[in-house]
C-alpha positions in Angstrom: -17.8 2.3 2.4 -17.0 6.0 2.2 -14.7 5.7 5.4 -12.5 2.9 4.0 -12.0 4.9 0.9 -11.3 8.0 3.2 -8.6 5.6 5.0 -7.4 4.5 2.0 -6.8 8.0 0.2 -5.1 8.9 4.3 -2.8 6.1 3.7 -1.4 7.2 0.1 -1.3 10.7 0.9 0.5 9.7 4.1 3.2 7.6 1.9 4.9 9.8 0.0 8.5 8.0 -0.7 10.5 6.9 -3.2 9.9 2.9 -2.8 12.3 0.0 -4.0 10.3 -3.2 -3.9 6.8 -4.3 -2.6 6.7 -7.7 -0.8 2.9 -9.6 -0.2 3.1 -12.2 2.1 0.2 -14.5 3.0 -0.2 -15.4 6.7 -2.1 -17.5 8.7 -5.2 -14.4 9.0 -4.6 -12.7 6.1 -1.8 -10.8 3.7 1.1 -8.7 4.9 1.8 -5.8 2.7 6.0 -4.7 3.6 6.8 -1.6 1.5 10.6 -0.9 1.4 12.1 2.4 0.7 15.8 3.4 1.0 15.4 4.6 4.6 12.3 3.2 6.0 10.0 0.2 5.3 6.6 -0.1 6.5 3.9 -3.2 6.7 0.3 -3.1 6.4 -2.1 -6.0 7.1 -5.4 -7.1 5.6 -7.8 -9.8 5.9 -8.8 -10.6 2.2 -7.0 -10.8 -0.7 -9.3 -8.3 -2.9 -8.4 -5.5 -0.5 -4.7 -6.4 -0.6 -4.8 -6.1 -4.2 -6.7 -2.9 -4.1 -4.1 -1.2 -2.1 -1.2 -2.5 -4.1 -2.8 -1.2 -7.6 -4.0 2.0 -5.7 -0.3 2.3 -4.1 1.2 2.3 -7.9 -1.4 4.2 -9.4 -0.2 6.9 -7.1 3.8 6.3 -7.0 2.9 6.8 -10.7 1.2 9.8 -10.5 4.0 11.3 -8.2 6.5 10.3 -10.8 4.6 12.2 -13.6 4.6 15.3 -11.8 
């Protein structure tokens, strides 16, 4: 477990922008994750719901952290 929380705390580090919308999309394997900022918009994929919602409240826990600073 500790390397998916590694990859996790990677990916937020990795995503600092300023986003405008968050779209979840459910597929025929899983959930697609499309993160749209004003320049740049990038999609991440996962096979259960519980870890898409994990990454979307982890995802705005951060952006809100960023904004506090």
């Amino acid at each position: 477990m500790a390397p998916l929380l590694w990859y996790g705390k990677f990916i937020m580090e990795n995503l600092d922008f300023n986003f405008e919308s968050i779209e979840v999309r459910r597929v025929a394997n899983g959930y697609v994750i499309q993160v749209n900022g004003e320049d740049n918009t990038q999609e991440f994929v996962y096979d259960t719901s519980r870890k898409t919602l994990k990454f979307v409240r982890t995802f705005l826990e951060h952006s809100k952290a960023q904004v506090a600073e």
